[in-house]
GUKOLDO-616119 format. One record per atom (N, C-alpha, C): x, y, z; residue in one letter. Coordinates in pm, whole numbers, padded with zeros to 5 digits, always signed. Each point is the difference from the previous one (the first is absolute). Example, Ala and Ser with C-alpha at 12.3 -4.5 7.8 and 13.67 -1.06 7.14 Angstrom:
BEGIN
+01319-00569+00780A -00089+00119+00000A +00090+00120+00000A -00035+00105-00072S +00082+00119+00006S -00077+00109+00073S 
This chain:
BEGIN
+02100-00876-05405X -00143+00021-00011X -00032+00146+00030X -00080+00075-00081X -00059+00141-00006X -00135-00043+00092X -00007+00132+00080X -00101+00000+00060X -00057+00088-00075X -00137-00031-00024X -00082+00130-00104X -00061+00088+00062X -00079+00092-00083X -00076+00080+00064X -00147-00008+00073X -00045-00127-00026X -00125-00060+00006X +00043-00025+00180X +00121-00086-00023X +00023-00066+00119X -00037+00104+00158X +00114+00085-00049X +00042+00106+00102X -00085+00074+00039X -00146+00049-00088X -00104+00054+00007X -00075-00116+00127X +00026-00091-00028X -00106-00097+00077X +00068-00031+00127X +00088-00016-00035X +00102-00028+00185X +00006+00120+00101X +00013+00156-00141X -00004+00087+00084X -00175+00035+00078X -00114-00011-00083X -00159+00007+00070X -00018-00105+00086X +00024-00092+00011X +00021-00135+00091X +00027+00026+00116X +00152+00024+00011X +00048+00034+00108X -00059+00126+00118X -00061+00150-00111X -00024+00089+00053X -00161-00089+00076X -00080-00038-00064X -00134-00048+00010X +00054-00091+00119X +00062-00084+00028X +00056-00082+00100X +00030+00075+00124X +00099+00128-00018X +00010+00034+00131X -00114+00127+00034X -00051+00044-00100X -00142+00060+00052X -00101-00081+00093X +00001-00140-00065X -00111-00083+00090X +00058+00022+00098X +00113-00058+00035X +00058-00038+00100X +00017+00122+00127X -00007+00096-00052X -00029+00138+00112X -00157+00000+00039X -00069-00029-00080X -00104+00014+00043X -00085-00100+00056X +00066-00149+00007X -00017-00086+00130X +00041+00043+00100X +00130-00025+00012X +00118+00108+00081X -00146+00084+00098X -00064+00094-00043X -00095+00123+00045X -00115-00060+00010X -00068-00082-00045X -00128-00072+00033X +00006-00074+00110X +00123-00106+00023X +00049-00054+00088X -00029+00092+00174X +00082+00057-00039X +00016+00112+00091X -00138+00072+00078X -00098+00043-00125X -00080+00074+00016X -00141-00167+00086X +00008-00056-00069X -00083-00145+00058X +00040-00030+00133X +00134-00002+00065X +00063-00014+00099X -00065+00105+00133X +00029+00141-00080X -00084+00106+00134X -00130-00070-00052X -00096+00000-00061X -00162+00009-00023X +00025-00130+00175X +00015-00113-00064X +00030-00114+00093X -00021+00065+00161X +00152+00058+00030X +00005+00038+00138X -00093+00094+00063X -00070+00115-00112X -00090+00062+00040X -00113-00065+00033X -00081-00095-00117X -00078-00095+00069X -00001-00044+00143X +00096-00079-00002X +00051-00065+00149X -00040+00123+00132X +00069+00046-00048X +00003+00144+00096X -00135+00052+00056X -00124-00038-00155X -00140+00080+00072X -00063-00131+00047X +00035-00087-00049X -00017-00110+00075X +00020-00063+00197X +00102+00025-00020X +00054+00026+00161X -00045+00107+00100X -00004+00109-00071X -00051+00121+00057X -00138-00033+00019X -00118-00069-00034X -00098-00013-00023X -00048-00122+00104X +00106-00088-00008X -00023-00093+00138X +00067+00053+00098X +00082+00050+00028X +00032+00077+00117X -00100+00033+00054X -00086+00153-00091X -00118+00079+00041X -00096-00080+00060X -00004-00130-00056X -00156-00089+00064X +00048-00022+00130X +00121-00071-00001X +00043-00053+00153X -00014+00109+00090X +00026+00095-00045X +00008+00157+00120X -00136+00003+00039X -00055+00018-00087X -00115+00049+00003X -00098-00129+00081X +00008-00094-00062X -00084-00160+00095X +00061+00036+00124X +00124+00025+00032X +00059+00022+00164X +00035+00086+00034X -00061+00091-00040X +00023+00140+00112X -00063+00010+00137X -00084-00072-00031X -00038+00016+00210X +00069-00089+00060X +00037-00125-00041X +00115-00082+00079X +00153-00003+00000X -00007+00102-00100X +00146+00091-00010X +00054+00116+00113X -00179+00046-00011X +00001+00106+00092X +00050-00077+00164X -00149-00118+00009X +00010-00010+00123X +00099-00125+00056X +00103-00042-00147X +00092-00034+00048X -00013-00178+00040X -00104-00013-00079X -00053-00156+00002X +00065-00074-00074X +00112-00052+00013X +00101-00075-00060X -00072-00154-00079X -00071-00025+00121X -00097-00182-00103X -00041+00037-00139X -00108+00106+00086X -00066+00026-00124X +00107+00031-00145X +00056+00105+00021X +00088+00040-00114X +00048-00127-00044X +00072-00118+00052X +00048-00070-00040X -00069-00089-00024X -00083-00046+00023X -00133-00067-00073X -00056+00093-00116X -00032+00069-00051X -00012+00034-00131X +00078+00010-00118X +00183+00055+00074X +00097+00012-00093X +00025-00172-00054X -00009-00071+00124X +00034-00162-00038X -00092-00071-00113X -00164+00009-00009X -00057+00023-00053X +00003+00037-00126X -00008+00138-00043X +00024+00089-00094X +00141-00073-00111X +00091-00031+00070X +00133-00050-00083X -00045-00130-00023X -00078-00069+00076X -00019-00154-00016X -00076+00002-00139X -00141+00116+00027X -00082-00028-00151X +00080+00026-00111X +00086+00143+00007X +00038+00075-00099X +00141-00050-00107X -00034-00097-00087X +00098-00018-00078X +00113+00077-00083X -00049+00167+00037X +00160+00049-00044X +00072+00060+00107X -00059-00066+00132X +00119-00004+00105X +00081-00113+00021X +00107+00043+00084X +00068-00101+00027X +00080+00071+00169X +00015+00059+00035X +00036+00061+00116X -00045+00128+00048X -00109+00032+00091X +00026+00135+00059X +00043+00024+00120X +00073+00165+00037X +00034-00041+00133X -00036+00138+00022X -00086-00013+00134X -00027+00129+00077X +00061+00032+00085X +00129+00158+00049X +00046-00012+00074X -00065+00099+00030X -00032+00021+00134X -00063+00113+00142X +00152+00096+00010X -00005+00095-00049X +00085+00122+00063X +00079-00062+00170X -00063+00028+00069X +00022-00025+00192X -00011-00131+00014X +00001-00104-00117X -00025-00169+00041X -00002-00105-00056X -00025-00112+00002X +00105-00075-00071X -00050-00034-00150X +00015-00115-00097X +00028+00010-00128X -00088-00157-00013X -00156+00027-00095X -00023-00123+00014X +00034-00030-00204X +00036-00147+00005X +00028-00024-00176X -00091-00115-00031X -00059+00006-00073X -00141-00080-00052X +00044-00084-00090X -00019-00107-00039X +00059-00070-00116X -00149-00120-00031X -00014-00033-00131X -00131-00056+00005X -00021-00129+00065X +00130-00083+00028X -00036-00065+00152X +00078-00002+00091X +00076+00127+00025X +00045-00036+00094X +00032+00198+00039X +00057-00017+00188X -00024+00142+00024X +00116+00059+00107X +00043+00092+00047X +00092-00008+00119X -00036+00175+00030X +00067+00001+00138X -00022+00169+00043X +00159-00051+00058X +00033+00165-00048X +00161+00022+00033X -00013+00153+00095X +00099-00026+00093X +00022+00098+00143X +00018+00089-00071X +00008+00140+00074X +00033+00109-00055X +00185+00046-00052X +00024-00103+00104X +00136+00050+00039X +00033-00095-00141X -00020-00086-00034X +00056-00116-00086X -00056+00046-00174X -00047+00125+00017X -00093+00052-00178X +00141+00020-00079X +00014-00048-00146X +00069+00070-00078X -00070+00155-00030X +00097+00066-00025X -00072+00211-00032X -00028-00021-00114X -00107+00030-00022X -00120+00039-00133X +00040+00140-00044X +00031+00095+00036X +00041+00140+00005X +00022+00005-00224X +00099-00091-00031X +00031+00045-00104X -00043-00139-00103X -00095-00053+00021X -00051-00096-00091X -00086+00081-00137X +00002-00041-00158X -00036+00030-00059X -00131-00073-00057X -00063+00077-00044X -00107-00126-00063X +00033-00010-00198X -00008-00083+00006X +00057-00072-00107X +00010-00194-00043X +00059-00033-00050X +00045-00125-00014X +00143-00042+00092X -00022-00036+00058X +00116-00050+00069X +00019-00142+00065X +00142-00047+00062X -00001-00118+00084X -00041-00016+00134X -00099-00086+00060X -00058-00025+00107X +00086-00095+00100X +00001+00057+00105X +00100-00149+00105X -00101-00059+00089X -00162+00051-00071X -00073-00024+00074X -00097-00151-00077X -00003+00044-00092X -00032-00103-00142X +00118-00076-00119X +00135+00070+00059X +00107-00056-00087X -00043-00069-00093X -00067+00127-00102X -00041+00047-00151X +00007+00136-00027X -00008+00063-00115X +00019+00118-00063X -00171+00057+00034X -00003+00085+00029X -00172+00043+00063X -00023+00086-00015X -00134+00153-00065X -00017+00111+00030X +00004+00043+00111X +00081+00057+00064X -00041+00089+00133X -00091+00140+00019X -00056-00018+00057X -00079+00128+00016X +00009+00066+00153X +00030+00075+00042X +00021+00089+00106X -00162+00093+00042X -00042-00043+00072X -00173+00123+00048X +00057+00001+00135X -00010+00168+00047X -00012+00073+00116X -00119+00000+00034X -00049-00083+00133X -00176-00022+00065X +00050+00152+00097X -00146+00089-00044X -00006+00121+00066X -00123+00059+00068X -00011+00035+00104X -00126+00019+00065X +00015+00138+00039X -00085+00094-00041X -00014+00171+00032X +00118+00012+00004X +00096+00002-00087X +00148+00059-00014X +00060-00057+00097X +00031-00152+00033X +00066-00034+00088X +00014-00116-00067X +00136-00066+00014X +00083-00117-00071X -00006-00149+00127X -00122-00051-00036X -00023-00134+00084X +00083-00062-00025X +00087-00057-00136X +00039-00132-00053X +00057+00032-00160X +00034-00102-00045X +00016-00042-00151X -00052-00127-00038X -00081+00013-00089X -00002-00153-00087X +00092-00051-00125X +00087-00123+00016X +00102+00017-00135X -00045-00095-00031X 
């Protein structure tokens, strides 16, 4: 059997048209993926800011109820939470979950130091979760983190 010229013309535009698409899912993919995490990102950043901001005087003055009565709260209403955890720089680590809650010693914290924000695995939600990392800061001084 002869393959003609008709053929080869068409297998050869096919193929090229095939792996053209296919790069440029490949890159849409990709490009949809950051849009995604950036979302997330002003998203998080944006509830962070409220929480700081609703508790900066009981941040300041170190009113633990209160804080934890709003953060408990706040995650309970907020359906695109699922865990936050405020740790105090000098103290211990409270983790919010929408029903349920614990404060961990200082001595007993896993180091936050090199956590990324991104998509990642939780041992806190053992699920795949955005993380978001906010430094709580008062006149250039490092109270805490919210993750």
């Amino acid at each position: 059997m002869k393959i003609n010229l008709f053929t080869k013309i068409f297998v050869s535009i096919f193929s090229t048209f095939f792996i053209v698409l296919s790069l440029y899912i490949y890159e849409l993919r990709a490009s949809q993926e950051s849009a995604v995490i950036n979302n997330m990102e002003v998203r998080a950043k944006s509830m962070s800011d409220t929480i700081t901001f609703v508790n900066s005087d009981n941040m300041i003055l170190d009113d633990e109820v209160r804080i934890f009565e709003f953060i408990f709260n706040f995650v309970k209403d907020n359906r695109d939470l699922e865990t936050i955890v405020l740790s105090r720089l000098h103290g211990d680590e409270l983790i919010v979950k929408k029903e349920s809650w614990k404060i961990i010693e200082k001595k007993d914290r896993e180091d936050k130091k090199n956590l990324a924000t991104g998509i990642v695995f939780s041992s806190y939600t053992n699920k795949n979760i955005f993380r978001y990392k906010y430094d709580v800061v008062f006149s250039s001084i490092k109270w805490g983190e919210l993750v």
